[in-house]
Each structure stands twice: as structure tokens, then as C-alpha cells.
N, C-alpha and C positions, 0 to 999 in steps of 0.2 A: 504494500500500500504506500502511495507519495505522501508526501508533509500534503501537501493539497488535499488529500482526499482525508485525513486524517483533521485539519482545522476543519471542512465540512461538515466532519461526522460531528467535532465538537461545536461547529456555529448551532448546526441543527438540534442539538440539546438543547443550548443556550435558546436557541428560537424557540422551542416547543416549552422550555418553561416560562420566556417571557411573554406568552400567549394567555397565560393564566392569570387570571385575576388578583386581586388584592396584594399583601407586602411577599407573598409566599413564593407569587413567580418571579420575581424579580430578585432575590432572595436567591434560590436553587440557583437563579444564571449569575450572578457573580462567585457566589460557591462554584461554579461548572466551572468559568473563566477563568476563574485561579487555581484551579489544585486539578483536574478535571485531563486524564490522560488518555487515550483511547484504545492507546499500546498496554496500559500499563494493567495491571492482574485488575478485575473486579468491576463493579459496574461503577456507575458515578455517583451513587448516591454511597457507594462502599467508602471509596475513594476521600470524598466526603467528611463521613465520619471517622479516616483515619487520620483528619488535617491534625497539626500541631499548632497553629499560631494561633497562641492563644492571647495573643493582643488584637486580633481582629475584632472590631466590632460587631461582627456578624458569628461571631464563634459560636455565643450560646441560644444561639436562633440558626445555625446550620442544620437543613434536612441530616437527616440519620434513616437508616435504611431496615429491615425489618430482617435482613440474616447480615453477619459479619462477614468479612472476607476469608476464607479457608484457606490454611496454611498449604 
């Protein structure tokens, strides 16, 4: 897969959560924007909830996912 097709797959996240309403879509897609790999193990909402920066503003309001990432 290119880097192109890969920023894609992630605009397209980012698009489909800021399609949603209220503080919640907008919210997912800067969580997606910044930590949010398409290579990398797990889904985005895994991804997500394995951020560390915990000076982000949005840290205790990031989506978290419903199974962890398996080892």
C-alpha cells in the first residue's frame, strides 16, 4: 500500500467521524489525526486508547474501544 493510499484510509476515518454530530465527532477525528496508524496492529479506536499524552486536552474525553489490543 503507498503513503497515499494509506493518508486516505486515514482522511476517511477522520471524514466519517466528523460526519457525526455533536462534540463526539469531532473529538474521534483529532484522536484519529494524531495517534491514528493504518499500518500499525489494531483498529483506531485500539490505537486510541493506547495514547500516552497525557497533557492532551482531549485525553480524558478520548473514544476507548470495547476489546483491547491483543498481544
Amino acid at each position: 500500500m503507498t503513503a497515499n493510499n494509506l493518508r486516505r484510509s486515514k482522511h476517511e476515518v477522520i471524514h466519517q467521524q466528523l460526519e457525526k454530530g455533536g462534540f463526539r465527532g469531532p473529538i474521534n477525528a483529532k484522536c484519529v489525526e494524531c495517534i491514528y496508524d493504518p499500518e500499525a496492529k489494531g483498529t483506531w479506536r485500539q490505537q486510541v486508547q493506547a495514547c500516552t499524552s497525557k497533557g492532551c486536552p482531549l485525553f480524558p474525553v478520548r473514544p476507548t474501544p470495547i476489546k483491547v489490543i491483543s498481544e
